[in-house]
N, C-alpha and C positions, 0 to 999 in steps of 0.2 A: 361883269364878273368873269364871265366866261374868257375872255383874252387875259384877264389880270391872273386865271389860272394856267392858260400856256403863255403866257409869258411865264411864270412860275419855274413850269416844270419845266424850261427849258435854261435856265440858267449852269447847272451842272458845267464844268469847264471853261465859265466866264469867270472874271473880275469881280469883286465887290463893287468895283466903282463902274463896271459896264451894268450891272444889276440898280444901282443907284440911277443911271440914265434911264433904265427900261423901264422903270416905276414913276419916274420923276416925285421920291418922295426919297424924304430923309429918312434912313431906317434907325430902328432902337437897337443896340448891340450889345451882348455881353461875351464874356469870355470865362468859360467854367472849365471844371476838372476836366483829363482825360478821358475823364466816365461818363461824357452827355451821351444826353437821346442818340442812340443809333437809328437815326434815317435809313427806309428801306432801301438799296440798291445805291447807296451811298458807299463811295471810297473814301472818306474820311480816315485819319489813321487815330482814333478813339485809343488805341491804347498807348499812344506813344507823345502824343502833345496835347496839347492844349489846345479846345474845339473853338472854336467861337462865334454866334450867333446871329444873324442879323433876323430881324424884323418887320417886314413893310407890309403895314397896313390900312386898309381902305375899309369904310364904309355901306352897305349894300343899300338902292335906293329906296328900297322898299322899307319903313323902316317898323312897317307890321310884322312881317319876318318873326321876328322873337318876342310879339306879343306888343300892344297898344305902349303906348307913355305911360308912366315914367321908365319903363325896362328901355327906350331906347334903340328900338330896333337892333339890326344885327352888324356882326364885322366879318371883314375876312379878311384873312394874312397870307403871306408866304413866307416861308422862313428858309434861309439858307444857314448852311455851315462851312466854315470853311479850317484851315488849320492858324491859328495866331498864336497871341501871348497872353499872358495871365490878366495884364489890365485893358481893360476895353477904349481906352483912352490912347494905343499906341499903334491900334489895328492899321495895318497897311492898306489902301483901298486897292491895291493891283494884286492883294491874295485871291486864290483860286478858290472858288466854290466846290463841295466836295459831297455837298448833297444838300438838294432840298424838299419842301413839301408844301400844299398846296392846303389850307382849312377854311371851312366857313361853316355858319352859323353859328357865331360865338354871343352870346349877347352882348350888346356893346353899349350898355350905360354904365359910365357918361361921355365914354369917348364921341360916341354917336352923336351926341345930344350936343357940341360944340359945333 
């Protein structure tokens, strides 16, 4: 977990698709209004396009974390943003990362639980 959170933090000024090698996971993406989450220390330009979102999530091994079966133990993500388009189906994987952040202890059933 601990490298899955520098690797994390250190995406800022990569690719989407160099962020996809670093994970080696598929991330989940959407793309919302001007008005997303402002990420701390993030240069994203929120009031002028359209943010859009990636996802990449893991597992924690321990899956006591967030309490016995059936909760599923825990997850942890890293989320980046970067600047795109309205559908998340046309996202460029060589957009810039523009901020990201690093979360864990989410409880994770049922992702966990796969």
């Amino acid at each position: 977990m601990d490298q899955f959170r520098s690797n994390c933090l250190a995406l800022a000024g990569q690719t989407l698709d160099q962020a996809v090698r670093t994970f080696s996971l598929p991330p989940t993406i959407d793309c919302v209004s001007p008005n997303a989450t402002h990420l701390k220390d993030s240069t994203c330009p929120y009031d002028t396009q359209f943010i859009c979102r990636a996802f990449f999530t893991s597992c924690a091994n321990d899956l006591g974390l967030c309490g016995p079966p059936p909760l599923g133990g825990c997850l942890y993500f890293c989320e980046v943003q970067f600047p795109g388009v309205q559908n998340a189906a046309n996202v460029d994987a060589g957009s810039i990362i523009c901020g990201e952040r690093f979360v864990s202890g989410q409880p994770g059933y049922p992702y966990c639980m796969q």
